[in-house]
C-alpha positions in Angstrom: 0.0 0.0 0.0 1.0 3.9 -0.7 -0.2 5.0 2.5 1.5 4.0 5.7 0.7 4.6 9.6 3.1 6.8 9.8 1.2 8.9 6.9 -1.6 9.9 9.7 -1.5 11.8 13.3 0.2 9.5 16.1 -3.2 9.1 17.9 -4.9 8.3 14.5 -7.2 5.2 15.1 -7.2 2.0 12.9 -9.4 -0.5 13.1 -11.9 -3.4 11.3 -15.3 -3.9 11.6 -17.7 -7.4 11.7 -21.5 -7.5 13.1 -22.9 -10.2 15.4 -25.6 -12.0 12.6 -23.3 -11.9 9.8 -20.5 -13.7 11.6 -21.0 -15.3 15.1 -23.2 -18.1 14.4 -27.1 -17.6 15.5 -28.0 -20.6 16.1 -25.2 -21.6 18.7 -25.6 -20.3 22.4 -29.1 -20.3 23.3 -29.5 -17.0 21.1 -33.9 -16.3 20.1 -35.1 -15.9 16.5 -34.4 -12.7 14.7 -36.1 -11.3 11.8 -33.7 -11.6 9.4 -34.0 -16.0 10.6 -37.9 -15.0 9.7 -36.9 -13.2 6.7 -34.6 -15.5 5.1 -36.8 -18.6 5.8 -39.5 -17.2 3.2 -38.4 -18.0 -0.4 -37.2 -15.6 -2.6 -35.4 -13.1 -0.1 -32.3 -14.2 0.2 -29.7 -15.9 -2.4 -30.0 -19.7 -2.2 -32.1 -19.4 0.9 -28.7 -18.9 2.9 -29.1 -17.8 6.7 -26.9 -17.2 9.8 -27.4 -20.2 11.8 -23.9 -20.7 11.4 -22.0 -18.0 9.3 -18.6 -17.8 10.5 -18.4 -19.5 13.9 -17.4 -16.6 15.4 -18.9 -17.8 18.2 -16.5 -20.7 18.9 -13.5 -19.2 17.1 -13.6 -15.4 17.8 -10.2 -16.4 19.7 -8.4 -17.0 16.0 -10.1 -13.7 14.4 -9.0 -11.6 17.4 -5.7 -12.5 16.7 -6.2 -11.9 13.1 -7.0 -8.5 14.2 -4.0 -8.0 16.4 -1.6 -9.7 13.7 -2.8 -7.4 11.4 -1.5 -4.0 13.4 -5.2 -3.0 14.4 -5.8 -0.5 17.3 -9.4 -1.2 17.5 -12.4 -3.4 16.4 -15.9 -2.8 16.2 -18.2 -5.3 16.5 -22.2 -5.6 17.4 -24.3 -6.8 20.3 -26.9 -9.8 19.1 -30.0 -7.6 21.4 -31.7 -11.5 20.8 -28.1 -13.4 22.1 -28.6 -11.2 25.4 -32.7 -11.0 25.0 -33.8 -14.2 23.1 -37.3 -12.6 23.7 -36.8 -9.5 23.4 -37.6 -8.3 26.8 -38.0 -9.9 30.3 -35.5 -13.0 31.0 -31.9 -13.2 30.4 -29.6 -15.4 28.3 -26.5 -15.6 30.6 -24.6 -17.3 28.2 -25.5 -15.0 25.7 -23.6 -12.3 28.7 -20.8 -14.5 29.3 -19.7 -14.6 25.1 -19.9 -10.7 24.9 -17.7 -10.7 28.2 -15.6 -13.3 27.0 -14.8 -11.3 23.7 -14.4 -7.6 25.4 -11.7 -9.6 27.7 -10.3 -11.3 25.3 -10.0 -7.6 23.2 -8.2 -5.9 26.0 -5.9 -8.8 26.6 -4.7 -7.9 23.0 -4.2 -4.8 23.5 -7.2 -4.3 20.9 -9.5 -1.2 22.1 -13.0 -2.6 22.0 -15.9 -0.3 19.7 -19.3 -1.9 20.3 -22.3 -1.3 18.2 -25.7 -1.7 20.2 -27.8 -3.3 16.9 -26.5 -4.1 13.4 -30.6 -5.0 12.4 -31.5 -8.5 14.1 -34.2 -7.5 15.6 -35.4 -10.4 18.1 -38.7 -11.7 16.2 -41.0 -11.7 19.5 -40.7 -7.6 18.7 -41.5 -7.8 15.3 -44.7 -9.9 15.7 -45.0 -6.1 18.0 -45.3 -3.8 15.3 -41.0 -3.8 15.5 -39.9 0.0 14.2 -43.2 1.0 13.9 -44.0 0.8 17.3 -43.0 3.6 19.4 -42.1 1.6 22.2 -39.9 0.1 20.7 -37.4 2.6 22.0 -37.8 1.3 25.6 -37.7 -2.0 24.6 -33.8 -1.0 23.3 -33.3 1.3 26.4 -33.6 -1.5 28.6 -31.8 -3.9 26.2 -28.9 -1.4 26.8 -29.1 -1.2 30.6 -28.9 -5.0 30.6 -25.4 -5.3 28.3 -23.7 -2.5 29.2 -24.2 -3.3 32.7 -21.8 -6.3 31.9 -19.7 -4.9 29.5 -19.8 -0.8 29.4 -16.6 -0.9 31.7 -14.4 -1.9 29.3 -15.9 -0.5 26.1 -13.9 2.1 24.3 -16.5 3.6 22.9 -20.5 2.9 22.0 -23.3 3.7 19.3 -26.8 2.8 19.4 -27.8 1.8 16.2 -25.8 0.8 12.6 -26.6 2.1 9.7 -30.4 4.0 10.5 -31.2 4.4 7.3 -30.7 0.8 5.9 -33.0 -0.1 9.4 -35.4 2.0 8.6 -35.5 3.0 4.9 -34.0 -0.2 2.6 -36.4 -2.8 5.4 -39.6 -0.7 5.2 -39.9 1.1 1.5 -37.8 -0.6 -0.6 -38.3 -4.3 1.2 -35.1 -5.6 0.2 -33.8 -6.2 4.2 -36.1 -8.0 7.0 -38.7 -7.6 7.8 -39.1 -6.7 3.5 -42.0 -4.4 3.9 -43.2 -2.0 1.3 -45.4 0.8 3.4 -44.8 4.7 3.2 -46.7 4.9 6.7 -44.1 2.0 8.3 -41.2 3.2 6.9 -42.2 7.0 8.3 -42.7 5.6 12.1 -39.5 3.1 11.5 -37.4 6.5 10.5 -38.5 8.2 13.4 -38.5 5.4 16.1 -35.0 4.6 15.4 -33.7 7.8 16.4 -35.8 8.2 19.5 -34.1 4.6 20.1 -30.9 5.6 19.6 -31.5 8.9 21.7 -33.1 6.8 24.9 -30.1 4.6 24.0 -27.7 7.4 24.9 -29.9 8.3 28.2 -29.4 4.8 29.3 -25.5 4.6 28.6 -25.2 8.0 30.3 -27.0 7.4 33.3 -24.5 4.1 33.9 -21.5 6.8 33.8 -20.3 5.8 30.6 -18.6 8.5 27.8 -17.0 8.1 24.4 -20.5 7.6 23.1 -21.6 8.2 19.2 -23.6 7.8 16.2 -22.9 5.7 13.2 -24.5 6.8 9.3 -24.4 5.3 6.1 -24.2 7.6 3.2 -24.4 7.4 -0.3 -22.8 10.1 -2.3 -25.8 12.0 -5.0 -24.8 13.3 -8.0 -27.9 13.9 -10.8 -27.5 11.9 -13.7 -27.7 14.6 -16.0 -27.7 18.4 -16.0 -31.6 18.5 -15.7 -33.9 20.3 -13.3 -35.6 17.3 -12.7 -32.4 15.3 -11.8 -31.4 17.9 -9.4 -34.4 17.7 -8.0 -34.6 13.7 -7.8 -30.6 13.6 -6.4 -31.7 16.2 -3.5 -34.5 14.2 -2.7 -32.2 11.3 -2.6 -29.8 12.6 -0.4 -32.3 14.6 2.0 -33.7 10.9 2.6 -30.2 9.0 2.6 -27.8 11.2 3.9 -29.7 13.8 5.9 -32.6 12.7 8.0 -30.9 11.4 10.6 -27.9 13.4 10.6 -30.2 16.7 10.8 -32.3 14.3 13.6 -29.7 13.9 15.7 -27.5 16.8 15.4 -30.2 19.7 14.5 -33.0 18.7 15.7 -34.9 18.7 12.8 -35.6 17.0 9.4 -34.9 18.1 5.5 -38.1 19.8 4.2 -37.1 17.7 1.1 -37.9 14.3 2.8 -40.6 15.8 4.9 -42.4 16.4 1.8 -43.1 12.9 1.4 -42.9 11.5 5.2 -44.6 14.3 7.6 -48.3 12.8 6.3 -47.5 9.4 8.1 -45.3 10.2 11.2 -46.4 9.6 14.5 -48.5 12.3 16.2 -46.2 14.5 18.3 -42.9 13.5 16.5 -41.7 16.8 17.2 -41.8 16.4 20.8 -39.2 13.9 20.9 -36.4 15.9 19.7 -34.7 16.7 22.9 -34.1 12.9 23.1 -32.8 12.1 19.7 -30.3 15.5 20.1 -28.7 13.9 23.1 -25.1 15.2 22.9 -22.5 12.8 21.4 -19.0 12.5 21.5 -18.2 11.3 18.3 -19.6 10.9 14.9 -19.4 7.4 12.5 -19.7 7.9 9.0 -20.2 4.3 6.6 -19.3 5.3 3.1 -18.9 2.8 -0.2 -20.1 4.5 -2.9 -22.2 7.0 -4.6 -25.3 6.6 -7.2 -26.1 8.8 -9.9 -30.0 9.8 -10.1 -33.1 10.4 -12.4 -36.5 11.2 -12.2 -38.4 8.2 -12.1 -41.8 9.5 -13.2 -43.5 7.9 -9.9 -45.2 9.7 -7.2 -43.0 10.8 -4.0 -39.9 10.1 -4.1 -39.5 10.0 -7.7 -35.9 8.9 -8.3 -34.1 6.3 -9.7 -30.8 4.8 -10.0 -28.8 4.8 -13.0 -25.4 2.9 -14.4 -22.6 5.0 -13.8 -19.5 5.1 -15.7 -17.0 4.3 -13.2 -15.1 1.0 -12.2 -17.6 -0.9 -10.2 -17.2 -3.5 -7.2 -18.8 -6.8 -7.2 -21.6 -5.6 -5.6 -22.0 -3.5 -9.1 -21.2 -0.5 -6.7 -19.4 3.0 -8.5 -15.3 3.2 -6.7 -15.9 6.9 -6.1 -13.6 7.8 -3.1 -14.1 11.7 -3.8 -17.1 10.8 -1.8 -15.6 10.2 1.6 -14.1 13.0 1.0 -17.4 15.3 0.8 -18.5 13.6 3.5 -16.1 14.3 5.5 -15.9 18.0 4.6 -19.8 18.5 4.5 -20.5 16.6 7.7 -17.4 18.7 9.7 -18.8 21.9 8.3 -22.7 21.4 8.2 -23.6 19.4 11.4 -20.8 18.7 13.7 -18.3 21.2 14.1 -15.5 20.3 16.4 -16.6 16.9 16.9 -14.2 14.0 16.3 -15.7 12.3 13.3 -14.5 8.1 12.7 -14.6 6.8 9.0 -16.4 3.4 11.0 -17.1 1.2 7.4 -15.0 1.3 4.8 -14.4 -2.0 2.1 -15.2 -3.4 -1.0 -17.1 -7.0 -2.1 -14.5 -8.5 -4.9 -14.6 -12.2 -6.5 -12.2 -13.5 -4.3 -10.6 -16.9 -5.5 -8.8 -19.1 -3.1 -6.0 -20.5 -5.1 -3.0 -22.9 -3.6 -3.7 -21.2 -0.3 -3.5 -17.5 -1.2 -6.1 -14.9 -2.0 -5.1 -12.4 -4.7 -7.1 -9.3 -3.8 -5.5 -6.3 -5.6 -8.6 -4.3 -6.2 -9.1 -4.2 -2.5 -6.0 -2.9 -1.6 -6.2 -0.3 -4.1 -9.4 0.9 -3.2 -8.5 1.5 0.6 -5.3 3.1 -0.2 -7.8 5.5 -2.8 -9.9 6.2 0.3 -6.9 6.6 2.2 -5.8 9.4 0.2 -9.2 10.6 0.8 -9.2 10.9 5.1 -5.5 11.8 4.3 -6.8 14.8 2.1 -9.8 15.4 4.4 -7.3 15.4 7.6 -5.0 17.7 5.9 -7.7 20.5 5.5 -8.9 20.8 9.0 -11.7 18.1 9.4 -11.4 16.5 12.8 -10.8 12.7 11.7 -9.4 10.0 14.5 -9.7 7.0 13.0 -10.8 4.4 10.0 -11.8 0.9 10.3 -11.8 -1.1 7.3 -15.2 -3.5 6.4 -14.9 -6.1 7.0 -12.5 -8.6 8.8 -13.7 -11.7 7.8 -15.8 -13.0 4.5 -19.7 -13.0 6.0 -23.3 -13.7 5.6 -24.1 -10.5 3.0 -28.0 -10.2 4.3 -30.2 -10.9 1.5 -27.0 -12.0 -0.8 -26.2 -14.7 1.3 -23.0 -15.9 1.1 -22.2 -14.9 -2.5 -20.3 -11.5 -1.9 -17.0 -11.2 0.2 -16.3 -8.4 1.4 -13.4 -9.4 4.2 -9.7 -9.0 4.3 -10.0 -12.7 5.1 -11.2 -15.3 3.3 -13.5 -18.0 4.8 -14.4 -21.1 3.4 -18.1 -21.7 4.6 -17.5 -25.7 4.5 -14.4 -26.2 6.6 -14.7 -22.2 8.1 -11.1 -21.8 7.3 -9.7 -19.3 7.4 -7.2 -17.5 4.7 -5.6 -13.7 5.2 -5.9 -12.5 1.6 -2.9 -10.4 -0.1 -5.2 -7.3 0.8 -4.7 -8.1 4.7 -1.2 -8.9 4.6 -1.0 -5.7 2.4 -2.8 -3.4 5.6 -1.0 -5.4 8.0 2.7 -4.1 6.2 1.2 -0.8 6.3 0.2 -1.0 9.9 3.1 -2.6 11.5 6.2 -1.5 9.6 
């Protein structure tokens, strides 16, 4: 790789990122049923019918990934809490086991030197809920207060640092208009409440974590980078509308107290009564900000009623996920979040990766695309670093090879390869690529 540690500041955070669905293994450890076990059961949602019963193993092996990511040069790793591992039901009893695993793993971080990030939900939402009215049901966000009080009262001690909730918009958005995530709903009204009822979720979520002392708490967004397809009013219009919905509702949530007229137009017939009212939760103060960037999508009217966009083919080298390489992006990311919503605020690049068509040949994974698409971003936080923005640190999706939600296991996206048979695991030349970086 071009860029090197010693390329960033001295305190300058690296780290890798995995969620507890895609790799740990659901069915092992007395864990409940999720949605996405619900979701993936019905035909036709998910390639080849795949699920997470046993994905990576994580759950028996996280002792051999931890030291991948210490062998690798890693400062930090950020991970996710199953809330139906710790809550089978949901709510009322325990899973002690469920406990012991996520104590296990935040001692077996520390013994590595490894600074443990937590994420509070990366989308299994325990099924029990679901059958609840899930996100569309305001009480939802008591139902995740209390999951919080329950882990971090094992765990917060030794966490580094905590956000509530992964990615609100797939959650919300991608799960309840376009249908393509669990529970695959298709409902303006649902996906208005579910867009609203995460952040008062992630907001109570902060309460809770505050009230047990704890600090070095944040907020983790997925954006998507909105250019209009042509030079047209209309795809002005249809890219502002996209990005209001993707990148701004729950950054202006959070950090203005407010939402994008833009999306409003659309979503203020079907949010809950009083939504306005809960603002002074979902603006609880952070400490830090995640940003999850991969790509961006060019737009077009779509000649349908609100939102009226569509995606269309850009000319850019793509990922096997058929995703644009754009890491100018990041970069306006960076620079627009710094200057438009969080000021001072240390801001963490917290996903970062690309799927390739990794072939395992004679024990070695040739990767180069992936290397040269994080040393391209690199340039990018380097760039972004250089002109003022407050960036501490970048983690790298993901670790390992996983269960890719509704693509099964089709699309790898790890530094390490895994074999879904045997569950082998291989460091590809991308990893051993970081790792030089990293360590030399």
């Amino acid at each position: 790789m071009k860029n090197q540690r010693s390329d960033f500041p001295g305190d300058f955070l690296f780290g890798c990122a995995t969620s507890s669905y895609q790799i740990e293994g659901h069915a092992f450890g007395g864990a409940g049923r999720t949605q996405w076990d619900d979701f993936a059961a019905t035909p036709g949602n998910v390639t080849r019918f795949e699920n997470g019963d046993k994905a990576c193993d994580h759950y028996h092996r996280y002792g051999e990934d931890l030291d991948l990511v210490k062998q690798a040069g890693f400062d930090a790793y950020r991970f996710s809490l199953s809330w139906a591992r710790v809550l089978p039901e949901g709510r009322g009893q325990v899973n002690e086991a469920g406990l012991d695993f996520y104590d296990r793993l935040a001692d077996s971080l520390l013994e590595r030197g490894i600074k443990p990030c937590a994420t509070l939900y990366h989308w299994e939402l325990p099924s029990p809920l679901l059958d609840l009215g899930g996100w569309r049901n305001r009480d939802i966000a008591s139902w995740f207060a209390d999951f919080t009080q329950v882990i971090m009262e094992r765990i917060g001690d030794r966490m580094f640092s905590v956000a509530p909730i992964n990615e609100p918009w797939c959650v919300a958005w991608l799960s309840h208009f376009d249908g393509h995530h669990a529970p695959g709903v298709r409902d303006i009204r649902a996906t208005a409440r579910a867009m609203h009822h995460v952040l008062l979720a992630h907001g109570r979520a902060i309460e809770t974590m505050r009230g047990l002392g704890m600090n070095n708490l944040g907020g983790v967004f997925n954006m998507e980078w909105a250019d209009p397809a042509d030079d047209s009013e209309g795809a002005r219009a249809a890219a502002d509308r996209y990005d209001a919905i993707y990148n701004q509702w729950f950054m202006s949530g959070v950090f203005k107290g407010a939402y994008p007229q833009a999306a409003l137009d659309g979503l203020e017939p079907h949010l809950p009564e009083g939504w306005q009212e809960d603002f002074p939760t979902i603006t609880a103060p952070l400490d830090w900000c995640g940003i999850n960037y991969y790509t961006r999508k060019l737009i077009a009217p779509a000649g349908h009623p609100w939102p009226d966009y569509r995606e269309v083919d850009g000319p850019l080298p793509k990922t096997f996920m058929d995703w644009e390489i754009y890491p100018e992006g990041l970069y306006n990311f960076l620079t627009r979040t710094a200057r438009d919503y969080t000021g001072d605020l240390p801001l963490y690049v917290t996903e970062n990766g690309m799927a390739s068509a990794d072939v395992l040949e004679d024990s070695t994974v040739e990767d180069p695309a992936r290397t040269a698409y994080l040393d391209a971003h690199l340039d990018k936080v380097r760039q972004a670093i250089a002109e003022g923005v407050p960036l501490k640190g970048y983690f790298t999706w993901s670790l390992l090879d996983n269960y890719e939600w509704a693509l099964g296991y089709e699309k790898r996206f790890g530094l390490v390869h895994v074999d879904f048979e045997t569950l082998a695991r291989t460091p590809k030349a991308s990893y051993h690529a970081l790792a030089k970086a990293l360590t030399t």
